[in-house]
C-alpha positions as CSV (number, residue, x, y, z in Angstrom):
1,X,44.3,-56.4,0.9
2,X,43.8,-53.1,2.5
3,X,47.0,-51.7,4.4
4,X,46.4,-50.6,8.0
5,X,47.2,-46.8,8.7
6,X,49.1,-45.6,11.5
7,X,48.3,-42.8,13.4
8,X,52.4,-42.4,12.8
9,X,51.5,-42.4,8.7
10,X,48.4,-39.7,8.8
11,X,50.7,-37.2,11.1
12,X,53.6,-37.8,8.4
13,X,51.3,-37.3,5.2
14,X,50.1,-34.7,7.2
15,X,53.5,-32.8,8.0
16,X,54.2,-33.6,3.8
17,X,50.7,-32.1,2.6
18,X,51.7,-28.5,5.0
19,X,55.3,-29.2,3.5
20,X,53.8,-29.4,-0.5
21,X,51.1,-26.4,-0.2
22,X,53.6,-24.1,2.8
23,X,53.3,-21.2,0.3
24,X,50.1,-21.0,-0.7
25,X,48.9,-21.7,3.6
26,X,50.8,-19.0,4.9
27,X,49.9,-16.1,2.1
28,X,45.8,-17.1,2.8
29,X,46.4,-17.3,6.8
30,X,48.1,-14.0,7.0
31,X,46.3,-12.2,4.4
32,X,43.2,-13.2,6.4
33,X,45.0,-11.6,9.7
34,X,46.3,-8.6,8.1
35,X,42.4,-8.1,6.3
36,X,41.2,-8.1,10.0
37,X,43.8,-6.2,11.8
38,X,43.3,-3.7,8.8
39,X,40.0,-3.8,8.9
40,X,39.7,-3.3,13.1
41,X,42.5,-0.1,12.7
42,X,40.3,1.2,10.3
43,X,36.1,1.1,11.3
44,X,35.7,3.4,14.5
45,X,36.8,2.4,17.7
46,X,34.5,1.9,20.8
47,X,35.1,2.6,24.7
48,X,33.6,0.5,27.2
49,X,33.0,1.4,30.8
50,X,30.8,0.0,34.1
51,X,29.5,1.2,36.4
52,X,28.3,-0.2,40.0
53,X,24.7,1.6,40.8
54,X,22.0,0.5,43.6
55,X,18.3,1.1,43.7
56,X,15.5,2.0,46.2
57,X,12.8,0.7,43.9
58,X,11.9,-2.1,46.0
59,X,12.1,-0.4,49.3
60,X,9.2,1.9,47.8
61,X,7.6,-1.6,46.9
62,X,8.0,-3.1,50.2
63,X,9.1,-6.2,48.7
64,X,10.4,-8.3,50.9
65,X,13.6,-9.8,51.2
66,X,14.0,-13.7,50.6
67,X,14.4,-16.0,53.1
68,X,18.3,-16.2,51.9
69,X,18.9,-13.1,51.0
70,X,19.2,-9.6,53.5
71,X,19.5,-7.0,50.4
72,X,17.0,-5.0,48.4
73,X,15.7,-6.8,45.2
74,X,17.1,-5.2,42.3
75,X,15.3,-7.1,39.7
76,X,12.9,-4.2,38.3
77,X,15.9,-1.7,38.4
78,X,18.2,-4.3,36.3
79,X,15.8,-4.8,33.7
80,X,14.5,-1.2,33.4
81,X,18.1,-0.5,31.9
82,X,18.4,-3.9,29.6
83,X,15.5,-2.6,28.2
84,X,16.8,-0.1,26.2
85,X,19.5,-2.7,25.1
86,X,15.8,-3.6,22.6
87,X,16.0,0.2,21.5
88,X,19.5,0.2,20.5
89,X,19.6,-3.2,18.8
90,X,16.4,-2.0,16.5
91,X,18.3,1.2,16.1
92,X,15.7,3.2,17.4
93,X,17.6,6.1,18.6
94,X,14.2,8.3,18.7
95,X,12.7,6.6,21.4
96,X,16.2,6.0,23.2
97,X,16.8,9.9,23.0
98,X,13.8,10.3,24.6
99,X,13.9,8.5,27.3
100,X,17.5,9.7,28.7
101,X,16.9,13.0,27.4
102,X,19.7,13.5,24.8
103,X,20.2,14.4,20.9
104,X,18.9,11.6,18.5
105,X,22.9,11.4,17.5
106,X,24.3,11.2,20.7
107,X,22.1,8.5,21.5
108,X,23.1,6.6,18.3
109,X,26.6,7.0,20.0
110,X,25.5,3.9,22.7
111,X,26.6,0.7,21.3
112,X,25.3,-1.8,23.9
113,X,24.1,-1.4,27.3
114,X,23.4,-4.0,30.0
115,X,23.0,-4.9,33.6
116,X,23.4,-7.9,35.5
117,X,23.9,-8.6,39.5
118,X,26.8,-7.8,41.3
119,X,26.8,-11.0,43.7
120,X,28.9,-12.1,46.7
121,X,30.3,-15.4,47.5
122,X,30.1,-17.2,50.8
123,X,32.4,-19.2,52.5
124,X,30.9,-22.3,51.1
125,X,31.5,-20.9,47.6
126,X,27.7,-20.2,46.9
127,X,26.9,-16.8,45.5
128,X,24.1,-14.4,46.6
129,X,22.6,-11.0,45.6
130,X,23.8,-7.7,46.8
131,X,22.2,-4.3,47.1
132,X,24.1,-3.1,44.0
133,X,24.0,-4.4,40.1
134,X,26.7,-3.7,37.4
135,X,25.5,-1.3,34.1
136,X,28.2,-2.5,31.0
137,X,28.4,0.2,28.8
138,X,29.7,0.8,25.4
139,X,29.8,3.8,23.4
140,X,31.2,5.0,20.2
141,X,31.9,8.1,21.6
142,X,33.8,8.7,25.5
143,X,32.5,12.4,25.6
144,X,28.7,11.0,25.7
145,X,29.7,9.3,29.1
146,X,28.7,11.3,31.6
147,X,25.9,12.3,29.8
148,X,24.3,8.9,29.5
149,X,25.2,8.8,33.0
150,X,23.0,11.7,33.9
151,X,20.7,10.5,31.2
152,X,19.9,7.2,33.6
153,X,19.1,9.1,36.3
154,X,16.5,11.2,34.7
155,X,14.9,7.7,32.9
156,X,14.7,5.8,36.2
157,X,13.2,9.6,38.2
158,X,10.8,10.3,35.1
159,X,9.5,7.1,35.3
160,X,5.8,7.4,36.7
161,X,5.3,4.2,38.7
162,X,8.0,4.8,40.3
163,X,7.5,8.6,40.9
164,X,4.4,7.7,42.3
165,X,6.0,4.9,44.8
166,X,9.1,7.3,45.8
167,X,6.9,10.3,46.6
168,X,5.1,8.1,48.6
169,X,7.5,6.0,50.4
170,X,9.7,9.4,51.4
171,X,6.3,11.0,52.6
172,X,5.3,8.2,54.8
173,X,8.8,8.2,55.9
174,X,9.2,12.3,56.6
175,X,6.2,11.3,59.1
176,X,7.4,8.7,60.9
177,X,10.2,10.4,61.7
178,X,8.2,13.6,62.5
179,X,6.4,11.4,65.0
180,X,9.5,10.0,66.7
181,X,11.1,13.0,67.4
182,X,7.9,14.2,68.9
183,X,8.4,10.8,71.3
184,X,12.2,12.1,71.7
185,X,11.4,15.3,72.7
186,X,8.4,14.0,74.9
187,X,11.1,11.3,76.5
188,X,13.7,14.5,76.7
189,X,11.4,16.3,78.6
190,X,10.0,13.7,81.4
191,X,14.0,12.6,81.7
192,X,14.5,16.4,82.7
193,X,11.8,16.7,85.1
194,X,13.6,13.6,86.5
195,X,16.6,14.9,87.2
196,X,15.0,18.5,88.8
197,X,13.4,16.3,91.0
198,X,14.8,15.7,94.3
199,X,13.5,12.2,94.5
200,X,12.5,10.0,91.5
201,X,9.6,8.8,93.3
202,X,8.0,12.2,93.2
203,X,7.5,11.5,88.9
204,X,5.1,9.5,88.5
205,X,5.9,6.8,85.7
206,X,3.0,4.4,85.6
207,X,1.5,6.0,82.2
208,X,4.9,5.9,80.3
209,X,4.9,3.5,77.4
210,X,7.9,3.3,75.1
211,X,6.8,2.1,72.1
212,X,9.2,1.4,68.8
213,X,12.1,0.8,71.1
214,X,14.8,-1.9,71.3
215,X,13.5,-2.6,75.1
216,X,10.2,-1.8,77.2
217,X,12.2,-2.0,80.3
218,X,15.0,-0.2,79.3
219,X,15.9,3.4,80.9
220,X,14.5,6.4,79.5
221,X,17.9,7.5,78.0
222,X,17.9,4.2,76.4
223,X,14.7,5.1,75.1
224,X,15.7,8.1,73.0
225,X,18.9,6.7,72.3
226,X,16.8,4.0,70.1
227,X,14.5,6.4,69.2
228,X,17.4,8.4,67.3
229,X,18.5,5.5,65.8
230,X,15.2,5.2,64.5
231,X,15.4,8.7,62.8
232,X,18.9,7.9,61.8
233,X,17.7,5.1,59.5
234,X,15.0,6.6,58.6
235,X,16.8,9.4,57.0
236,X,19.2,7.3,55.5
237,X,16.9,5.5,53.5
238,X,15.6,8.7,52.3
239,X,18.3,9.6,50.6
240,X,18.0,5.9,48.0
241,X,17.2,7.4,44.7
242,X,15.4,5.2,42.4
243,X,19.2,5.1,41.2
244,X,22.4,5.7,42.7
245,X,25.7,5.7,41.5
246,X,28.2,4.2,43.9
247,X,30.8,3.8,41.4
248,X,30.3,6.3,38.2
249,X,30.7,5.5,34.7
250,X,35.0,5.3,34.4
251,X,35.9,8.7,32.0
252,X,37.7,5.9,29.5
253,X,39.6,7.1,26.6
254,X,41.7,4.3,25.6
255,X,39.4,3.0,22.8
256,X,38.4,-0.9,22.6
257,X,39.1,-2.5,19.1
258,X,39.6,-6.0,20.1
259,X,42.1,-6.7,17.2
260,X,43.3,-9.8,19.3
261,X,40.7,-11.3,19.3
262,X,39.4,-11.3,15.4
263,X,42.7,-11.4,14.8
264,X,43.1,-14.7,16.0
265,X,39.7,-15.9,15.0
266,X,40.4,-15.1,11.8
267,X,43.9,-16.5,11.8
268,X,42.3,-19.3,11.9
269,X,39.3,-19.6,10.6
270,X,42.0,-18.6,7.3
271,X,44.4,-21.6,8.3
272,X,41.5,-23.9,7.4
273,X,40.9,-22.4,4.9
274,X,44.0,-22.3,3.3
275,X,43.7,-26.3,4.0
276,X,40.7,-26.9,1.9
277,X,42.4,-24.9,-1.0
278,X,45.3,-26.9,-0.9
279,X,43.3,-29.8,-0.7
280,X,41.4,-29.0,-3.7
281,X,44.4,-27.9,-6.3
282,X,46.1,-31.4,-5.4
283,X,42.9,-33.2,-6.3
284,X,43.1,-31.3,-9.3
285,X,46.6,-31.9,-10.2
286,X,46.4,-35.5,-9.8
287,X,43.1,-35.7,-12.1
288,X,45.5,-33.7,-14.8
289,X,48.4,-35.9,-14.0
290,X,46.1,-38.9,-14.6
291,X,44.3,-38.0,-18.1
């Protein structure tokens, strides 16, 4: 008849087994933690760093913004830079060199590099897009830093699409705001034969339009007031590289070996190990004990 076991019996044999084999679990557990935390001291360190970046890329597209959203799509920018993650993990520091304009070995210096969104979240706990994205960094060396950081700009400038579609978008844009201040000065100079006038009614009005303003009706001063606003944005967008930095690379130099966390992975994976040996050399001590 078969003998029912307890949950009460396998913790006890269990607690006996650690008791019978104690020496032989805790030399394999932490000679696995020491090999680790050795081994982590010991291979070269790495320093990671992020930096927060926008892009004007899809302002030269004119892509426009979805029906949720009220921020520039940065989807072209983001995957223009996890891109060269695919040089780096086939080693191919030539081509990565190349592209941010630096030495074959200081490019070999980049461990990983990635972007992702930097999102919001709402009041109903729902996240959205922003106008900036995050760029994850890590490096074997912390005096390459700033120049992968200059090194990014020059990738996303030399670029030729988008070379093409930023000359284009800040020409069309030095023009419109040519033509505006024309209309400004036009609007400043009709306001000042206003005011020369004795009587407003001797100006005569009826051919005025005031186009690209916030209001027809709307005062001539409230006219070019709008209109400058007009330039104001304008110029503002101007100045939206095809990258931007609004948060640089941080100058790190406390080095990243994550001994924690193979430490403890290790620690582990050892204990179990340490387990199956035991396991193994009672088996075979109760096959001797039995010839």
């Amino acid at each position: 008849m078969n003998k029912e076991v307890t949950l009460e019996q396998i913790i006890t044999n269990f607690i006996l087994f650690i008791d019978r084999n104690k020496k032989l679990i805790f030399s394999v557990t932490l000679s696995g933690v020491l090999l680790v935390v050795l081994f982590q001291k010991l291979k070269p360190a790495f320093y990671a760093t992020t930096a927060i970046v926008t892009s004007g890329i899809s302002e030269y597209q004119d892509i426009e913004f979805h029906k949720d959203e009220d921020v520039r799509n940065q989807r072209l920018a983001i995957n223009l830079i996890n891109d060269l993650q695919i040089d780096i993990d086939k080693e191919d520091y030539t081509s990565l060199s190349q592209k941010l304009r630096v030495s074959v070995d200081e490019a070999s210096m980049i461990k990983s590099i990635e972007a992702e969104p930097l999102l919001r979240q709402d009041k109903d706990e729902k996240f959205h897009n922003t106008s900036d994205f995050i760029i994850n960094m890590q490096v074997r060396d912390d005096n390459i830093i700033e120049l992968i950081e200059v090194g990014l700009e020059i990738y996303f400038e030399s670029n030729e699409y988008i070379d093409l579609l930023w000359n284009q978008f800040i020409l069309f844009n030095n023009q419109m705001i040519e033509d505006i201040e024309k209309r400004i000065l036009h609007l400043e100079d009709i306001e000042n034969q206003i005011i020369d006038k004795e009587s407003i009614s001797s100006v005569d009005l009826s051919s005025l339009t005031f186009s690209n303003t916030s209001s027809q009706d709307g005062s001539i001063n409230d006219n070019i007031i709008a209109l400058r606003n007009q330039v104001r944005d304008l110029k503002t967008i101007n100045l939206i590289k095809p990258i931007t930095y609004t948060k640089k690379f941080t100058r790190t130099t406390v080095p990243e070996r994550q001994v924690l966390v193979w430490g403890t992975t290790f620690g582990i994976l050892s204990f179990f190990l340490s387990l199956i040996l035991s396991l193994i050399l009672e088996i075979k001590r109760k096959q001797q004990s039995n010839l």
